[in-house]
C-alpha positions in Angstrom: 77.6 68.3 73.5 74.3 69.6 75.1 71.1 66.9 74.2 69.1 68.0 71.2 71.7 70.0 69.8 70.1 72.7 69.0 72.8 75.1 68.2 75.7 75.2 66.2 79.4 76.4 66.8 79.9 79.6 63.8 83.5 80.6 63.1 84.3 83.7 61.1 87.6 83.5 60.3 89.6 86.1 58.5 93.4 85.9 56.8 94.3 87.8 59.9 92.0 87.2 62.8 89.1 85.6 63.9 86.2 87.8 63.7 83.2 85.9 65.5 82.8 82.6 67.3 80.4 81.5 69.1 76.9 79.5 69.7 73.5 80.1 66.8 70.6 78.7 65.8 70.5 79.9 62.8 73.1 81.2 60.0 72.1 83.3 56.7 75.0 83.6 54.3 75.1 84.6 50.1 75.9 81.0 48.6 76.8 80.8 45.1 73.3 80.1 43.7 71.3 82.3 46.2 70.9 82.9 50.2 71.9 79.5 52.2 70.1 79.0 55.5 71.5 76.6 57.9 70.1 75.2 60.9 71.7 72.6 63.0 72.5 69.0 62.3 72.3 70.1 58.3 74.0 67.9 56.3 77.9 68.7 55.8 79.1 70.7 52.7 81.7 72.7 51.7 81.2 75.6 49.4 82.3 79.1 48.3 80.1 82.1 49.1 79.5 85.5 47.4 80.7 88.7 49.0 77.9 90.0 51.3 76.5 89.9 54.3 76.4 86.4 56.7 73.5 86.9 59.8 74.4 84.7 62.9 70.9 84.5 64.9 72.4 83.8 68.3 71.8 81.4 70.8 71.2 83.8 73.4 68.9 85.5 71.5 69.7 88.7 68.8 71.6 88.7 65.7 75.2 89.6 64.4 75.9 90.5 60.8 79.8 89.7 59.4 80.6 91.1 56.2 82.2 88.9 54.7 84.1 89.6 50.6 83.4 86.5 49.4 84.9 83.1 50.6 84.7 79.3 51.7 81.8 77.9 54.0 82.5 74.6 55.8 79.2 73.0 57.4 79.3 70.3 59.9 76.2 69.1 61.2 77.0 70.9 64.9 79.6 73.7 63.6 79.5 76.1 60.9 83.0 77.9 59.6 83.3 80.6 57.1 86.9 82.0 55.9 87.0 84.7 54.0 90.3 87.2 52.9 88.1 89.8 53.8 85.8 89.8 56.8 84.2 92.9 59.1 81.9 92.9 62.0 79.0 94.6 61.3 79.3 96.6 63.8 83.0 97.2 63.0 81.5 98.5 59.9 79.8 102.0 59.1 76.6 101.9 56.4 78.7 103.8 54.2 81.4 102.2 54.0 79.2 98.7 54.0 77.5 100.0 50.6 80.7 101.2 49.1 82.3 97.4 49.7 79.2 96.0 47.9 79.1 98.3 45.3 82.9 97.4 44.7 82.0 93.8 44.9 78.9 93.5 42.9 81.1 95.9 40.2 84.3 92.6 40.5 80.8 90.4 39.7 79.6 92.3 36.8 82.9 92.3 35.1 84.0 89.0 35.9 81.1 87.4 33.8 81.3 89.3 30.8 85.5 88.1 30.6 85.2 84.6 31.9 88.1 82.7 30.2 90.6 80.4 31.2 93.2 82.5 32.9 90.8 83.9 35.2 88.9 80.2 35.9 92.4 78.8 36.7 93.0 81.9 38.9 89.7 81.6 40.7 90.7 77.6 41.4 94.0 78.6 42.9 92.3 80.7 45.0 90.3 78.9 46.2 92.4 75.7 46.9 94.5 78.6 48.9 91.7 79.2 51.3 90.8 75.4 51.7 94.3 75.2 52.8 94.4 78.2 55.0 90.9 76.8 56.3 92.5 73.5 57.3 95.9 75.0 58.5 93.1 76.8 60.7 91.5 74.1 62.3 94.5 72.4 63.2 95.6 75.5 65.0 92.4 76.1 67.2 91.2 72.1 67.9 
C-alpha cells in the first residue's frame, strides 16, 4: 500500500468478464439519487447504480468511460468495484450504439415508475441479492 494513498483500486466487472481494473484518483458513476464522485479513503458503501456511464480518471493521468446498464457499487476506502449484467468499454462502444443503449435504458426507467407494484419491487430485490452474490462469489475468485 503506497503512503498517502492516493489512489484507489476500480474493478469493472461484468457477468462474463472483467472489463477494467486498475489504479484512479477519481471515479464518476450515476448513483441512484444523482452522479456519485468518489475519491480515495471515502467512507465504505454499497449501493445500486443507474444505467450510464462510470468515468475512471486514472492514475497515470487520462480518463476511461465503462458503460455500465445499471448495477451494484461496492466502495472501500482504497478500492472501488462496480458489477453490472451489462458493461462496455467505452472504447469498445461506438456513439451510436452508446445513445441507442441509453435511449433503451432511460425508456425501462420511464416505464418502470409509472407500473411500480409489488411484483416488480420483489423482482428488482431478487435481482439485486443475485448480483451481491455474484459480486462476492467474485471476490473470492480474484483475492
Amino acid at each position: 500500500m503506497p503512503a498517502g494513498t492516493s489512489t484507489l483500486h476500480v474493478d469493472v466487472v461484468s457477468a462474463e468478464e472483467a472489463i477494467f481494473s486498475g489504479e484512479a484518483t477519481f471515479v464518476a458513476l450515476p448513483g441512484e439519487a444523482g452522479e456519485l464522485g468518489i475519491y480515495p479513503r471515502h467512507t465504505p458503501l454499497i449501493t445500486r447504480i443507474r444505467p450510464g456511464a462510470v468515468r475512471i480518471r486514472m492514475a497515470g493521468g487520462g480518463e476511461e468511460f465503462v458503460f455500465v446498464a445499471g448495477g451494484i457499487l461496492e466502495v472501500l476506502p482504497d478500492r472501488v468495484t462496480v458489477l453490472s449484467d451489462t458493461a462496455i468499454r467505452g472504447k469498445d462502444l461506438d456513439e451510436q450504439k452508446a445513445n441507442t443503449a441509453k435511449h433503451a435504458a432511460e425508456e425501462a426507467l420511464r416505464n418502470a415508475k409509472s407500473s411500480v407494484d409489488i411484483a416488480h419491487a420483489q423482482s428488482e430485490l431478487a435481482i439485486m441479492a443475485a448480483q451481491i452474490a455474484a459480486l462476492q462469489k467474485y471476490r473470492q475468485k480474484h483475492h
